[in-house]
C-alpha positions in Angstrom: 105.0 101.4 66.6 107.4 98.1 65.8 105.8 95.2 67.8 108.7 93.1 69.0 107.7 89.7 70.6 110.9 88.2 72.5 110.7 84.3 73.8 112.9 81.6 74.5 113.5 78.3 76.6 113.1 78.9 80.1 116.4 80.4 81.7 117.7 81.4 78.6 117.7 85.0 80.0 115.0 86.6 77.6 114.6 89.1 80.7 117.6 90.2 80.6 117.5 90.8 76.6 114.4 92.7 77.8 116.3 94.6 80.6 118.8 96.1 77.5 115.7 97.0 75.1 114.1 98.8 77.5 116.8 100.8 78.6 117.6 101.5 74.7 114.2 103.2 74.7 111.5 100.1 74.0 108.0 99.8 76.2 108.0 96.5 77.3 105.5 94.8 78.5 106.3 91.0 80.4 103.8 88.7 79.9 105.1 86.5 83.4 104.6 89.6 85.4 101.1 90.2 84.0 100.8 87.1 85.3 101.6 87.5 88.2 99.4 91.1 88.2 96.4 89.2 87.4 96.5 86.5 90.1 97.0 89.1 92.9 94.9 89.2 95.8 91.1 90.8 94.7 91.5 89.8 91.1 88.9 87.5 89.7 91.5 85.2 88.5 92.7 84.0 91.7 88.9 83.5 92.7 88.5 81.4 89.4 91.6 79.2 90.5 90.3 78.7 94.2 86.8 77.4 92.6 89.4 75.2 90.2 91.7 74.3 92.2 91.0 74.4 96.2 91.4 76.6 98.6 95.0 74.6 99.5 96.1 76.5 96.7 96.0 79.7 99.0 98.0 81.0 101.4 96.9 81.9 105.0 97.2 85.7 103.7 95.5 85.1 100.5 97.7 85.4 98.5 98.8 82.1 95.8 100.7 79.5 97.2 102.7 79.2 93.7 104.3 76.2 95.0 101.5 73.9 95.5 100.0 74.8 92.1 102.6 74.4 90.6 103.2 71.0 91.8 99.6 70.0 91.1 99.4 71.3 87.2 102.9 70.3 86.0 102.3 66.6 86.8 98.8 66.9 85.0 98.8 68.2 81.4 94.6 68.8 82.3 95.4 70.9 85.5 97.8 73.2 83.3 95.1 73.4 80.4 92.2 74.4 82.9 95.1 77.0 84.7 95.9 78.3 81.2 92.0 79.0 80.3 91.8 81.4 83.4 95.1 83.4 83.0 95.9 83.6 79.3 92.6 85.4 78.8 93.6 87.6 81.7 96.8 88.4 80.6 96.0 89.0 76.8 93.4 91.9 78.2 95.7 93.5 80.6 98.5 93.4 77.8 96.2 94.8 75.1 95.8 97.5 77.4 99.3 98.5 78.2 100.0 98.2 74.3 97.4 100.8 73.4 98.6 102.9 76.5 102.7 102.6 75.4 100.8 103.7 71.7 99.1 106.9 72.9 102.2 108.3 75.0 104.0 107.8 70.9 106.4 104.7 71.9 108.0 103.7 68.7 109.4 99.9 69.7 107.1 98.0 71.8 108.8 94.9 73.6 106.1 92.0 74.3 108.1 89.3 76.4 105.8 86.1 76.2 107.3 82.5 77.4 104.9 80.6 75.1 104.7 83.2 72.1 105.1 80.0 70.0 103.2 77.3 72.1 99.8 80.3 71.7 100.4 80.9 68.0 100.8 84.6 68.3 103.9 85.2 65.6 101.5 87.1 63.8 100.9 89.6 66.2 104.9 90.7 65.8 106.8 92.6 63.0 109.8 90.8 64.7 110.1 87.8 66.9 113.1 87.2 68.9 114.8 84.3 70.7 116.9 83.9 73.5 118.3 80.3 73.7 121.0 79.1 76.0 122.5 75.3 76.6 120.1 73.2 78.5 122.4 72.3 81.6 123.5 76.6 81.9 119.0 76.7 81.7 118.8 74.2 84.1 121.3 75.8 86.8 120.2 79.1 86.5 116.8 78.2 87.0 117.2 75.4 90.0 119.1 78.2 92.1 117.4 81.4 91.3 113.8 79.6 92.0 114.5 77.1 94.4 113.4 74.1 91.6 114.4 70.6 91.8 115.9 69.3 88.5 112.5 67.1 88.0 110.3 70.4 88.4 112.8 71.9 85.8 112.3 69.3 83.4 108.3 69.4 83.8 108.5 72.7 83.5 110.8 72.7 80.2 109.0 70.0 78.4 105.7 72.1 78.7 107.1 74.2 76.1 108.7 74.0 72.8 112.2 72.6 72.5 114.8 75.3 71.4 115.4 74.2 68.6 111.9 74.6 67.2 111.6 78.1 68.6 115.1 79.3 67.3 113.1 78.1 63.3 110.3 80.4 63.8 112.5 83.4 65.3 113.5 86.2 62.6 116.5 87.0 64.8 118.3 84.3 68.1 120.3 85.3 70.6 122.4 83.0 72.4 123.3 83.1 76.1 125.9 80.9 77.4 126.7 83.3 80.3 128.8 85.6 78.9 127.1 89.0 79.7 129.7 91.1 77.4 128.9 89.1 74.2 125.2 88.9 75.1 124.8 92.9 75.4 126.7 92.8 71.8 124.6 90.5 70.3 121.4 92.2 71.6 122.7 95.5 70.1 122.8 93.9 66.8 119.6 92.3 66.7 118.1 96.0 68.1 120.0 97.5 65.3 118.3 95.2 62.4 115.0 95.3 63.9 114.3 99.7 64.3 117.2 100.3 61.9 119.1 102.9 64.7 121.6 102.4 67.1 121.2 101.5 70.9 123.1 104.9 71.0 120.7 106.7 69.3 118.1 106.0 71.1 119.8 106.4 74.6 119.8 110.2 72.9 115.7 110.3 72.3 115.2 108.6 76.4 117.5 111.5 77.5 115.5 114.1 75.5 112.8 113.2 77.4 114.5 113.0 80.6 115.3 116.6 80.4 112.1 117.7 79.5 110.1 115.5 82.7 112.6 116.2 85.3 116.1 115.0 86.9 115.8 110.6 86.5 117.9 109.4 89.6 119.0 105.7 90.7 119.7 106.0 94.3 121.4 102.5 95.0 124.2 100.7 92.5 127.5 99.0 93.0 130.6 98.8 91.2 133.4 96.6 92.2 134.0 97.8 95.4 131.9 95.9 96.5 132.2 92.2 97.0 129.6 91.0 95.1 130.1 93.4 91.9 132.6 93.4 89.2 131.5 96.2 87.7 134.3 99.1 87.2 133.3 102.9 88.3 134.0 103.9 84.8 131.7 101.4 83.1 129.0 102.1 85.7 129.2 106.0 84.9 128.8 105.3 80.7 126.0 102.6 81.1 124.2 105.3 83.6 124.9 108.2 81.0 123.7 105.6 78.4 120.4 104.7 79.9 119.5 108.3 80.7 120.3 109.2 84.0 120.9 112.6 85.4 122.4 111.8 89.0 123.3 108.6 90.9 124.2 107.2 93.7 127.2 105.3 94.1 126.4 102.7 97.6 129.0 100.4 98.0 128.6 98.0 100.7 130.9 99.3 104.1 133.3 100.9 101.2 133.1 104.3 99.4 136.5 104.3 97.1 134.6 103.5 94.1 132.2 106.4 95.1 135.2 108.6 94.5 136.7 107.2 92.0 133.2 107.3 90.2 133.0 110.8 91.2 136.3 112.0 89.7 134.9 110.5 86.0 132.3 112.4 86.0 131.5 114.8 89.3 128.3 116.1 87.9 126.7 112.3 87.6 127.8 110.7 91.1 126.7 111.4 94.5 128.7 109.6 96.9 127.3 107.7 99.3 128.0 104.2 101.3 125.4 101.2 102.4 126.5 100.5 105.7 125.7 97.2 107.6 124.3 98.1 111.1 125.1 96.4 114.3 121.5 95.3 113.9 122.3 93.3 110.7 120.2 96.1 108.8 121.6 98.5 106.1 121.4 102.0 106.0 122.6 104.7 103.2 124.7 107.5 103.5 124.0 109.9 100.7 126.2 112.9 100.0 128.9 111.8 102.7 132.5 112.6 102.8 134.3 110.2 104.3 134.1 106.2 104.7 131.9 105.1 107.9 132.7 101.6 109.5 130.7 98.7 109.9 129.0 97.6 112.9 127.6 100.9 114.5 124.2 100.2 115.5 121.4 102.0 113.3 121.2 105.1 115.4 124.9 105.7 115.4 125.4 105.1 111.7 122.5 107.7 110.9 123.9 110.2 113.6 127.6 109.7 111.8 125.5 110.3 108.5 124.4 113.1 109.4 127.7 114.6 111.2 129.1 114.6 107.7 126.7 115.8 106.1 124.7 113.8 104.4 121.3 112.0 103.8 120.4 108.6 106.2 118.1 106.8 103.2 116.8 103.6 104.4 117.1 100.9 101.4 114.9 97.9 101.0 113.2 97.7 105.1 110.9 95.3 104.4 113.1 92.8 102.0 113.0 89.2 103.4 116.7 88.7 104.0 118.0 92.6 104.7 114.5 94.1 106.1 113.5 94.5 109.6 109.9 95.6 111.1 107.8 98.2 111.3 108.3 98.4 114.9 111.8 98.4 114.8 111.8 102.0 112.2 108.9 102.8 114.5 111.8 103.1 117.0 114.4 104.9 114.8 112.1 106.9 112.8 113.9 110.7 113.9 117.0 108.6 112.2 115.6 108.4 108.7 115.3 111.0 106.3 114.0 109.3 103.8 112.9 105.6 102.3 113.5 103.5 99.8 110.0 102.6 98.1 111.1 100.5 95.3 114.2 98.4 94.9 114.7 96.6 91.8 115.9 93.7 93.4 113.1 92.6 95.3 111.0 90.4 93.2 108.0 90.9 95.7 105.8 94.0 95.3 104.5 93.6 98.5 108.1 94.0 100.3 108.2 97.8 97.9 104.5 99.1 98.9 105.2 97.7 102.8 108.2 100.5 102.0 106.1 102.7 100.9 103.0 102.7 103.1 105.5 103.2 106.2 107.3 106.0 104.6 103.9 108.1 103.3 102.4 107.0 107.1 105.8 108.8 108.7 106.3 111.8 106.1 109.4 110.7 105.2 110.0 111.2 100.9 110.5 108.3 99.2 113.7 107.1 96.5 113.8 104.5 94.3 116.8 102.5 93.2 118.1 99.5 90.8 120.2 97.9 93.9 122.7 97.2 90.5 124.9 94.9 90.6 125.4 94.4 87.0 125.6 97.1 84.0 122.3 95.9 82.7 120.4 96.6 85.7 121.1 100.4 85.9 118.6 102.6 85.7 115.8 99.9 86.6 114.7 102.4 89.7 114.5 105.5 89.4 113.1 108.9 90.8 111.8 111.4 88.1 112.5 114.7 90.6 113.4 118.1 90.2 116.8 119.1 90.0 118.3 119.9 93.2 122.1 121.1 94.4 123.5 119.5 97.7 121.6 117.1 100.2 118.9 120.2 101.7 117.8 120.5 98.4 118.0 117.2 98.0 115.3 116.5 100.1 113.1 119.3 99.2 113.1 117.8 95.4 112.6 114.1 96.2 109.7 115.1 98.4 107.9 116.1 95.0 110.2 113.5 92.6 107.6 110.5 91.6 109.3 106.8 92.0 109.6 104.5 88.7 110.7 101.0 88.6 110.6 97.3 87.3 111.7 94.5 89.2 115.3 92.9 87.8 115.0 89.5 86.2 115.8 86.7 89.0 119.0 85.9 87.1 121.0 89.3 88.3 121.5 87.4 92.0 123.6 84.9 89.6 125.7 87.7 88.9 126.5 88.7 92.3 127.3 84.3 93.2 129.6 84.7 90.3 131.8 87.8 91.4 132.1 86.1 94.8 133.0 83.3 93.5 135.4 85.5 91.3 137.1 87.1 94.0 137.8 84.0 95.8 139.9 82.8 92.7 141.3 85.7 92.0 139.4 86.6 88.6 137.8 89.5 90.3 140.5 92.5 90.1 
């Protein structure tokens, strides 16, 4: 198995590197989610850092309050160092783990993403290290609006690391990201190319091999540039879905369906059509297998009865997300208008928001989906449900009542993807 580490300054957009390499086939593993995995409510990490720390570095529902430690061991350099002795030890043990795991199921590229690769003196763990490096002011921007920082917190946070330039010496191969996702995906290609001597195609062939052989693989929820916030075109969404392995997807355009069908005429075995509608109620709701286009501004129940009058499958996506979401008791109340539930968006960046999805679904015998929410090419194929294959929306349901969900959550930079295309519409770059 090749060991690849991948690094970089922050906001370079190492994530999304790791996004393409795993859907050319690599196990990755991302050291900031194990992180995040290891601090989770229950785990003796986040005990260790209460004892440290305080119990002000708790929530009321304890869980972390990231904010405050963050403001505590970035303006101590012995904070950080006593925070780094409880999680790196965690981390390395939960990643040893998944590496022998990816080993035993015969992965032959693993993908270790780890921010301070460098900074922990772990090059010699690799047979390839790669950086991602991108100017400091594009770093800065992307990181100040997709986490809420303050320049200042950037700049503590930067400095904690290695300055580009001295990770770009150690890398054997840099990639540099200056925003320009077309020559990004190129470069990455090459640099996947050199390192497992085969082409991204290539291995797109071996992950559909294997999609064949475990079942139908199924992203429920995408965009292309119907929608407002996507500049994506139907046919590059149908190659990058073919490309990463998918068997059937759903086209969801927000309150439009003409890329659906446009989708569909490219390639009718690939697309179901469907439409996320916005509901009276300010929620969304799917319509899966529908024919025609269904308005805005119906409330939920009228939306999922129109659905249905077509047709067609009412699949709740993301009910629990923190700006799109609604309540428990609200779906309580329309639960005979749901057929089935989204349990894992790739978009939401909180697993709590997916299993809240989840536990309501399982509790109300609904079948669950899965979906990348795309936006972008790269995020395609993120969700997914591993299902058997099924013909029109009865059978539909039948198969994703057995289908198993898969997913990892999109890097935090895809939301600058959807600012951009706004913003391109508006001046008339958008098509």
């Amino acid at each position: 198995m090749i060991r690849v580490g991948l690094t970089g300054t922050i906001g370079a957009g190492k994530s999304t590197v790791g996004d393409l390499f795993e859907s050319w086939g690599a196990s990755r593993v991302d050291a900031d989610v194990l992180a995040r995995r290891v601090v989770e409510p229950g785990q003796p990490a986040l005990e260790s850092i209460r004892q440290v720390f305080g119990d002000s570095m708790l929530n009321e529902d304890g869980t972390l309050d990231r904010a405050a430690l963050r403001s505590v061991v970035f303006a101590d350099p012995g904070a950080l160092r006593r925070l780094e002795a409880i999680i790196h030890p965690a981390v390395d043990r939960l990643r040893a783990d998944l590496l022998d795991r990816a080993s035993a199921r015969g992965a032959t590229v693993a993908v270790l993403e780890i921010p301070l690769l460098f900074e922990k003196d772990l090059r010699h763990e690799f047979d390839a290290v790669v950086v991602v490096d991108a100017p400091e002011d594009v770093r800065r921007g992307r990181v100040c609006e997709s986490r809420g920082l303050t320049p200042d917190e950037f700049a503590a946070m930067d400095a904690a690391q290695w300055p580009g330039e001295r990770k770009r010496g150690g890398a054997d191969h840099v990639i540099w990201n200056d925003d320009d996702l077309s020559v990004l995906e190129a470069e990455t290609a090459a640099v996947w190319t050199a390192i497992t001597g085969s082409t991204p195609e290539s291995a797109v062939e071996s992950v559909e091999a294997a999609a064949r052989a475990d079942g139908w693989h199924v992203d429920l929820h995408m965009h292309t540039r119907a929608s407002s916030d996507c500049l994506s075109s139907p046919e590059d969404v149908v190659r990058q879905a073919r490309q990463v392995g998918l068997n059937r997807i759903a086209i969801t355009d927000h309150n439009e369906i003409e890329g659906a069908f446009e989708a569909r005429e490219i390639d009718p075995e690939l697309v179901i059509v469907g439409e996320e509608v916005r509901t009276a109620e300010g929620l969304d709701l799917i319509g899966l297998f529908i024919r025609e286009h269904i308005p805005r501004g119906g409330t939920f129940r009228e939306v999922a009865n129109e659905i249905r009058r077509q047709g067609g499958v009412a699949y709740a996506p993301h009910p629990f997300d923190s700006r799109r979401g609604t309540t428990e008791e609200f779906l309580d109340g329309v639960r005979d208008c749901i057929d089935a539930v989204e349990g894992f968006n790739a978009r939401i960046h909180d697993p709590r928001r997916n299993q809240r999805a989840q536990n309501w679904a399982l509790a109300h015998g609904l079948p669950l989906g899965a979906g990348s929410d795309a936006h972008l090419l790269s995020e395609i194929g993120r969700g997914r449900v591993i299902m058997p294959a099924f013909a029109g929306p009865a059978e539909f349901l039948a198969s994703l009542s057995e289908g198993r969900i898969e997913g990892r959550a999109s890097s935090h930079l895809v939301h600058l993807g959807s600012t951009w295309a706004k913003i391109a519409r508006k001046i008339g770059m958008g098509g």
